[in-house]
N, C-alpha and C positions, 0 to 999 in steps of 0.2 A: 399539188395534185389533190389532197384530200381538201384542202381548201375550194377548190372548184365542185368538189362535191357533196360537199358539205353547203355550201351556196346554193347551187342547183337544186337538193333535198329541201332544204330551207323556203325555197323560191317556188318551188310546188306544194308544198305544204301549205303556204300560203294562200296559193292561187286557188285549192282545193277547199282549204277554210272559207275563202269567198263563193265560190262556187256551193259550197254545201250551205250556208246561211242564204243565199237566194234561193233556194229550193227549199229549206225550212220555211221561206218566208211566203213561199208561193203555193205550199201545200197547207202549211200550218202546221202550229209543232202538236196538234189531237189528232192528227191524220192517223199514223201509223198506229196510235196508243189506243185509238178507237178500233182499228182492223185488227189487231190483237185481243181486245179484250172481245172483240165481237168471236172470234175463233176459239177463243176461251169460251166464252158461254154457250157454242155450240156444240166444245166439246163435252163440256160437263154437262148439258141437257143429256148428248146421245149415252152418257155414262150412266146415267139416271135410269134412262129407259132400260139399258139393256141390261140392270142391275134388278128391275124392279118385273120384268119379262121371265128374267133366271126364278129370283125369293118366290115370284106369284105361280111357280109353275110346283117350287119345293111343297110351297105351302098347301096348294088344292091336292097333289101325290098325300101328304100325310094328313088331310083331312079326308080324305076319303077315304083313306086305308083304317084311319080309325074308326070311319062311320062303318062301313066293311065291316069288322073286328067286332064292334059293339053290335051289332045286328044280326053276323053271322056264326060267330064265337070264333073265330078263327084265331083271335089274339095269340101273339102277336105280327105272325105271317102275312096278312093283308096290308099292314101298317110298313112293313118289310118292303115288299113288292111293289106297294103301290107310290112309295116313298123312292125308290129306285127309278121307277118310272117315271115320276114327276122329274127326278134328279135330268134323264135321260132328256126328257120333254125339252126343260128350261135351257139345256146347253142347244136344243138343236133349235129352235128358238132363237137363242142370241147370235149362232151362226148364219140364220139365216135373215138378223134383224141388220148384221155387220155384213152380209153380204158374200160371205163364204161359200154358202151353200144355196142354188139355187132352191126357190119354192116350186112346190111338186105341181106337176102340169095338172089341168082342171078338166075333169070328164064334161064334156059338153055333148054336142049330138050331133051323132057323126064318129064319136070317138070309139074306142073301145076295141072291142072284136072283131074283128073281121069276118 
């Protein structure tokens, strides 16, 4: 009995070997390796961005807090605050660069008040 299925296992194994080298041969063996590395590069682009959205938002919060600070004496409070906010900025930002968080509706005309 285990010999019959043992044969049988053997005997599809086989058929599937065949079967899988003609679809290697009809796709080509860069098919899949190009759709991966292309999914690769699109993930490390949007990693990029949504990395460089966050840093750019930290960065202009504690530049302005210094300019802030240096113009108004407020040192160190301004740089505090305003570095908070930029913090605040860049995460809402990448949530709404990934798609978490809808972007805010746009006043147009017609809108508003009623």
């Amino acid at each position: 009995m285990t010999d019959d299925r043992d044969e049988g296992l053997e005997k599809r194994r086989t058929q599937l070997g065949a079967e899988l080298e003609t679809l290697r041969k009809e796709v080509g063996e860069d098919g899949p390796r190009e759709v991966r590395a292309e999914a690769s590069r699109k993930g490390y682009a949007e990693a990029m961005k949504l990395s460089s959205e966050f840093i750019a938002a930290i960065i202009a919060g504690a530049i302005l807090g210094y300019l802030l600070d240096r113009f108004v004496g407020t040192a160190p409070w301004g740089m505090i605050v305003l570095l908070l906010l930029g913090f605040c900025a860049g995460v809402l930002n990448v949530l709404r660069s990934a798609g978490m968080v809808s972007t805010p509706p746009t006043a147009g005309p017609g809108k508003g008040k009623d």
